[in-house]
C-alpha positions as CSV (number, residue, x, y, z in Angstrom):
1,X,13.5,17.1,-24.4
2,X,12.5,13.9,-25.6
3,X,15.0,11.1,-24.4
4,X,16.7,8.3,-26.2
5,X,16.0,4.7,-24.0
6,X,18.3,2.1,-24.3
7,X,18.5,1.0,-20.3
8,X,16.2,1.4,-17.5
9,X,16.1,0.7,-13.8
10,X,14.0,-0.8,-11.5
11,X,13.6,-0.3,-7.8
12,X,11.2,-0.9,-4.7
13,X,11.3,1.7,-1.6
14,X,9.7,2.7,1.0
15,X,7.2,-0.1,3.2
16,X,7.0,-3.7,1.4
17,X,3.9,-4.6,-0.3
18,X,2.7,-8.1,-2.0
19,X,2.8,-7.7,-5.2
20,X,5.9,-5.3,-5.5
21,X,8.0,-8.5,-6.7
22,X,5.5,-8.9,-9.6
23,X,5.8,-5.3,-10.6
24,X,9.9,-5.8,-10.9
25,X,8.9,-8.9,-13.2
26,X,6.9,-7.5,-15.4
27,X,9.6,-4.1,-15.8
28,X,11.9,-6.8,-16.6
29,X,10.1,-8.5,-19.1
30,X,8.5,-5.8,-20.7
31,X,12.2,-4.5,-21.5
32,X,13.5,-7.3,-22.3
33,X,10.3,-7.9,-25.4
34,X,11.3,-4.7,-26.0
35,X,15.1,-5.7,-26.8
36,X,16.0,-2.8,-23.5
37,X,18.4,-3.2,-21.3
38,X,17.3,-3.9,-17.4
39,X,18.7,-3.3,-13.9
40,X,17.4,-4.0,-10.8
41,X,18.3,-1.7,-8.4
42,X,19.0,-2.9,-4.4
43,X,17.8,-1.4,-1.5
44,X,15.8,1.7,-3.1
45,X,17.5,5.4,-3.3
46,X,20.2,4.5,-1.3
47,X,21.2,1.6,-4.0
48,X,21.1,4.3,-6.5
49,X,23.3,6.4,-4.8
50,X,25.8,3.7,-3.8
51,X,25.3,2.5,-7.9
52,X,24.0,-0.9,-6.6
53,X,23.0,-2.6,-9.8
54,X,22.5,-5.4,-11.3
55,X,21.4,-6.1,-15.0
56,X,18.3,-8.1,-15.2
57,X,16.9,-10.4,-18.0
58,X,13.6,-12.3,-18.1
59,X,14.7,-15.5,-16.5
60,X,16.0,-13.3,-14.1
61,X,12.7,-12.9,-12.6
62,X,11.8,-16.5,-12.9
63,X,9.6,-17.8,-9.9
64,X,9.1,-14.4,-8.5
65,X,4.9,-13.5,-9.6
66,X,3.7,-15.5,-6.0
67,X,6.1,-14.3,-3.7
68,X,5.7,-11.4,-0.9
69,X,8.3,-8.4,0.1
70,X,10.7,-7.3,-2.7
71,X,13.4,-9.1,-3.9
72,X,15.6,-5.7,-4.4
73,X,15.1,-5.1,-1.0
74,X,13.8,-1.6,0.4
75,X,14.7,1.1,2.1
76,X,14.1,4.9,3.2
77,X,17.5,7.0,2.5
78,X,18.1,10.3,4.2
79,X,20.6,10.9,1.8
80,X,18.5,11.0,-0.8
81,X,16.8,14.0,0.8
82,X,19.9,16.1,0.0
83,X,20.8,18.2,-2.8
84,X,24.3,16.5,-2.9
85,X,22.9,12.7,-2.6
86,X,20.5,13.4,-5.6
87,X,23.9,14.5,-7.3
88,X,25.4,11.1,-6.7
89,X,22.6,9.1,-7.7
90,X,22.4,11.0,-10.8
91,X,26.2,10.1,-11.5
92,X,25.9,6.3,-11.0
93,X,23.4,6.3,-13.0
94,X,25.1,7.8,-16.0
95,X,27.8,6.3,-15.1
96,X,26.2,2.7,-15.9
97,X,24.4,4.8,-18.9
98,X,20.7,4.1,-17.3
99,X,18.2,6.1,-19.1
100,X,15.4,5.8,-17.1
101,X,14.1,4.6,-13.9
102,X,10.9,2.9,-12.8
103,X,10.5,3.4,-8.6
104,X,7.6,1.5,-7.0
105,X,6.7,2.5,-3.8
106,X,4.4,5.3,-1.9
107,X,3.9,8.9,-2.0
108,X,7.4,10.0,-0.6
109,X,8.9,7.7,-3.2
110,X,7.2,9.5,-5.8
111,X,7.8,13.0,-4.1
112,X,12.0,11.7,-4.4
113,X,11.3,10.3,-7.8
114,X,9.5,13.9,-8.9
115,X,12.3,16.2,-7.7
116,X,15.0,14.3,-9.2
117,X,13.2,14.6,-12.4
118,X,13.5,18.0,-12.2
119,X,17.1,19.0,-11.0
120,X,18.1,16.6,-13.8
121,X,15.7,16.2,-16.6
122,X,15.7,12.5,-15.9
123,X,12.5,10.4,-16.8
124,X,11.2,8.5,-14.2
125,X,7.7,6.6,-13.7
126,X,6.2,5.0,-10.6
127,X,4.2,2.1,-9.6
128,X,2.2,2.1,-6.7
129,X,3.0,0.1,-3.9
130,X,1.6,0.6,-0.7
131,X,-1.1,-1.9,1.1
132,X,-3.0,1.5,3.1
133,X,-4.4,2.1,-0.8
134,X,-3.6,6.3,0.3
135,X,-2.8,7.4,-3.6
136,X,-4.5,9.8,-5.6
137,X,-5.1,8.9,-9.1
138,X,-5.5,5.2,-8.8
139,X,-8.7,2.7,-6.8
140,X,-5.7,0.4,-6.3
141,X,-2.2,0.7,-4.7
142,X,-0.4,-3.1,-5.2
143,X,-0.6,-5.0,-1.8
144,X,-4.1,-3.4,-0.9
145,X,-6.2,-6.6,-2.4
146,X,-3.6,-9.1,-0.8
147,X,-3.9,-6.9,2.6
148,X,-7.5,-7.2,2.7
149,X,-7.6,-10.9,2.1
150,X,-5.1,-11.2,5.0
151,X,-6.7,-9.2,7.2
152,X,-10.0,-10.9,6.3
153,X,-9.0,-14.3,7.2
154,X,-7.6,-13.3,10.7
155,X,-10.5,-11.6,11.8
156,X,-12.8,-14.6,10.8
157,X,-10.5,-16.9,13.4
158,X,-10.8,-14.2,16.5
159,X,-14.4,-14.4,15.5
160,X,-14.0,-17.7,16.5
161,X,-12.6,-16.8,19.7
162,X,-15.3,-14.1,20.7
163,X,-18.4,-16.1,20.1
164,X,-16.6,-19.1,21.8
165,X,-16.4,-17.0,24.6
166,X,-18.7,-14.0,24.5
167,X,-16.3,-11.7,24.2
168,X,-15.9,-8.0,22.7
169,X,-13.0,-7.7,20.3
170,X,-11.2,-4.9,19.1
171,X,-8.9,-5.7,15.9
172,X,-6.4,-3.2,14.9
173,X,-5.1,-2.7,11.5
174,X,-2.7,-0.5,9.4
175,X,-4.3,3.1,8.1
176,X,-2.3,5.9,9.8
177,X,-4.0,8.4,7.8
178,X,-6.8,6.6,5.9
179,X,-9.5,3.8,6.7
180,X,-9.6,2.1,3.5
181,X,-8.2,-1.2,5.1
182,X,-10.7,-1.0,8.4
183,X,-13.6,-0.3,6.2
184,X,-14.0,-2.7,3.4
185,X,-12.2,-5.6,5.9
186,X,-14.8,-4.7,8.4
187,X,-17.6,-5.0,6.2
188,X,-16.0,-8.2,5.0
189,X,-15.4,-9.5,8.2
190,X,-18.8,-8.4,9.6
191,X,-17.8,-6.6,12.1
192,X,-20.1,-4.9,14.6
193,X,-18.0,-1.6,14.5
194,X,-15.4,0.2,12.2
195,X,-13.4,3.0,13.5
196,X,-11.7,5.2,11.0
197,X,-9.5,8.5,10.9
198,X,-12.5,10.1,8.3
199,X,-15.4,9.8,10.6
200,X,-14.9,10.2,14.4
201,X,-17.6,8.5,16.4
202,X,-17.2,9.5,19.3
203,X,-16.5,7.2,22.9
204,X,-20.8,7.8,23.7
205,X,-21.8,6.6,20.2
206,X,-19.4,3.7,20.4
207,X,-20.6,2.5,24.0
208,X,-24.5,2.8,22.1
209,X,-23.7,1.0,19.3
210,X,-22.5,-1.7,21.2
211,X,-25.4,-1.3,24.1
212,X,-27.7,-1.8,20.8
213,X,-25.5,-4.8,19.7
214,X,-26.0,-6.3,23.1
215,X,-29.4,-6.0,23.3
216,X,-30.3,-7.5,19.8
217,X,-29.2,-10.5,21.4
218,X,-25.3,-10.6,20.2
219,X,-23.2,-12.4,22.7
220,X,-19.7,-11.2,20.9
221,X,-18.6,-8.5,19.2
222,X,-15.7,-7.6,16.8
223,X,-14.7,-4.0,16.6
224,X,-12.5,-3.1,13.8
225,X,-10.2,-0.1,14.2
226,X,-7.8,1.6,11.7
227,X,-4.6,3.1,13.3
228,X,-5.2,6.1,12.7
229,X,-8.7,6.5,14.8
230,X,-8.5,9.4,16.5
231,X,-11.6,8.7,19.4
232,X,-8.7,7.3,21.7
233,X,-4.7,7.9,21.9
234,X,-4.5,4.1,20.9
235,X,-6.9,1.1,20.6
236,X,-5.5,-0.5,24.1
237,X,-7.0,2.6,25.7
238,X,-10.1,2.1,23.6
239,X,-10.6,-1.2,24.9
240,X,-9.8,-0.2,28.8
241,X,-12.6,2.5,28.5
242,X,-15.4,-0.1,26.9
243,X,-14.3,-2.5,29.5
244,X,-14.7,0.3,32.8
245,X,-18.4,1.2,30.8
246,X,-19.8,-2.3,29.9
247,X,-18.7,-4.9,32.6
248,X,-20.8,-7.4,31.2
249,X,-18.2,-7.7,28.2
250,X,-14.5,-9.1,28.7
251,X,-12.4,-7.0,26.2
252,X,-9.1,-8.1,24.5
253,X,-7.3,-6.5,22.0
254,X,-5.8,-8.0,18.9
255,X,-3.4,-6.0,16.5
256,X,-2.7,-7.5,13.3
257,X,0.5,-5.7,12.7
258,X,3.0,-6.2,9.7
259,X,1.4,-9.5,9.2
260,X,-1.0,-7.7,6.6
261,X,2.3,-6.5,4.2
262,X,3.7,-10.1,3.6
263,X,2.1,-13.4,2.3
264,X,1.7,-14.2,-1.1
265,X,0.0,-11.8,-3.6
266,X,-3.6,-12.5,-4.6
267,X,-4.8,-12.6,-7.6
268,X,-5.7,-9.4,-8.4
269,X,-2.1,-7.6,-6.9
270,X,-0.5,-10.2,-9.5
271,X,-2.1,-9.3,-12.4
272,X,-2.6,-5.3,-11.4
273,X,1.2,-5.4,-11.2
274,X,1.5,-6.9,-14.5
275,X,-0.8,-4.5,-16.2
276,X,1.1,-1.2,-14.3
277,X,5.0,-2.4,-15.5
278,X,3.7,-3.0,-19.0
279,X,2.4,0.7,-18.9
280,X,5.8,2.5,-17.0
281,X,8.5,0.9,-19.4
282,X,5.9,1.7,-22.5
283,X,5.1,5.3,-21.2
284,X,8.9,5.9,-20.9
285,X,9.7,4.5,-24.1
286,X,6.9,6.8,-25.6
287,X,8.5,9.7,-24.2
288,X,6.3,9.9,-21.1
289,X,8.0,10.9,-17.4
290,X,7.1,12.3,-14.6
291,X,3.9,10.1,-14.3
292,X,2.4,7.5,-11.9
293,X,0.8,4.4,-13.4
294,X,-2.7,3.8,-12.2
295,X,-6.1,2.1,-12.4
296,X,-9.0,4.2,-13.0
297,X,-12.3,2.6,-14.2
298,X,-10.5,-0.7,-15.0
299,X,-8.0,1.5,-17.2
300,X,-4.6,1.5,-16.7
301,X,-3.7,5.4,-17.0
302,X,-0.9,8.0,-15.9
303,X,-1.5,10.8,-13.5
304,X,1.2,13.3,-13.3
305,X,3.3,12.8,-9.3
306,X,2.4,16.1,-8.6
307,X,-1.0,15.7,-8.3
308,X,-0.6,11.7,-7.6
309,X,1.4,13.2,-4.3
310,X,-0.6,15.9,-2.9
311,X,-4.3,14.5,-3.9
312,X,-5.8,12.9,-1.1
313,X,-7.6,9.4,-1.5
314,X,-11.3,9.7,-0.6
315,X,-13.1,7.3,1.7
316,X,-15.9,5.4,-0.2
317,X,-19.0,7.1,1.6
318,X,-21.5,4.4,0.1
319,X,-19.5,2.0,1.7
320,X,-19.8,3.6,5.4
321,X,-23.8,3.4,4.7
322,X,-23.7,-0.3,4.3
323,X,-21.8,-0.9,7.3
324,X,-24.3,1.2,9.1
325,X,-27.3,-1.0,7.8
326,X,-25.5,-4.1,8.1
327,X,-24.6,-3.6,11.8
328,X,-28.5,-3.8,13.1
């Protein structure tokens, strides 16, 4: 059933991301050249069931491209989860005569966005926003490229730190279930070690790659570890055990924390969001739902949530093989 569009919503939810502010401008703007109607939704699925909205027009978003977090705020709504909440969400937004509504956010956004669609016929699109990068059917989530640069530059300063002071750092950042952040970060960083959820090394191997380290003549180390590592039950444990096993190294532990979800979108995020909301609002108005936007090959395409939700993000393998050569 092909839908008429005259009004379409906007809305963040789930974790922050840089670049998620950019995304709701260019949704905005893109309706508004389109002469459609615009409303921002507050705090994510809840704010749709609680009809929190507010119409939106392009100086609305004025000022909005550089800055981090979401202006529409975000949140995770057990309501939503319900039959019943659905059902409320779906009457506030006929009630205010929405059409259509663009979610950016991660894979259990897109799992809420997906069912809705089909209890109620109702087209919806998503962006993806998420800085771990864990989405089938796109090489970019928005926030990943500003996470990376953030991550980046506060490894180089505890570099600093270890060679100041011979020290053996391990660095822990987000990836519950992937290592895309540890992985290109640590080869960015030059770190003597990555640790990711995909490829368990192993407690021996680790003391022996840092044995080698050692003995090559390097008088610090940096260690980067995903969250999600699976050698110990966390990385302060990690460190304990290097420490017991190589005395001649003082360990410390850094964890960068939420730091890598705010700051100011790079580049890239900024103009990858721009490209994504031009493609939702279009899709929608060409009929399209049920869809995630995404960039494949430098291509801005659509990859239905059903696949975009249970696909699993690969690791890049050739990546693992540089860090292995570039650690000798």
């Amino acid at each position: 059933m092909l839908h008429k569009i005259n009004k379409i919503a906007v809305f963040t939810s789930g974790g922050d991301a840089p670049g998620m502010n950019a995304g709701i401008r260019s949704v905005v703007r893109t309706c508004a050249f389109h002469n459609i109607e615009c409303y921002g939704v507050y705090r994510g699925y809840q704010g749709l069931i609680e009809g929190d909205f507010e119409q939106m027009d392009a100086r609305s978003v004025k000022g909005i491209i550089n800055k981090g977090g979401t202006i529409l705020k975000s949140a995770r709504s057990q309501e939503f989860r319900t039959k019943e909440g659905r059902k409320k969400a779906y009457e506030a937004l006929t009630k205010a005569g929405i059409d259509a509504f663009v979610v950016i956010g991660g894979d259990g956004s897109f799992t809420g966005a997906m069912i809705f669609n089909q209890e109620f016929d109702f087209p919806v699109m998503g962006i993806p926003g998420t800085i771990d990068n864990d989405i089938f059917g796109t090489t970019h989530t928005l926030g990943y490229d500003t996470a990376l640069n953030t991550a980046v530059e506060a490894i180089d300063k505890i570099r600093d730190t270890a060679s100041s002071h011979n020290r053996l750092f391990f660095i822990e950042v987000m990836g519950r279930d992937v290592g895309h952040i540890a992985l290109n970060v640590g080869v960015g960083a030059g770190a003597e070690e990555i640790l990711i959820p995909e490829e368990d090394l192993g407690l021996e191997r680790l003391l022996d790659s840092l044995r080698r380290s050692k003995a090559s003549g390097k008088s610090s180390s940096v260690v980067v570890v995903a969250e999600g590592d699976k050698i110990g039950k966390n990385v302060f444990e990690l460190a304990d055990y290097v420490e017991e096993n190589m005395t001649e190294y003082e360990v410390r532990v850094s964890v960068l924390g939420h730091m890598q979800r705010g700051g100011s979108p790079s580049c890239f995020d900024r103009v990858l969001a721009s490209r994504m909301g031009v493609k939702a609002v279009e899709s929608l108005l060409t009929g399209k739902s049920n869809y995630m936007v995404g960039l494949k090959n430098d291509v801005i395409d659509l990859t239905p949530f059903d696949q975009a939700v249970k696909g699993k993000s690969k690791i890049n393998m050739e990546l693992i093989r540089v860090s292995d050569i570039m650690t000798v």
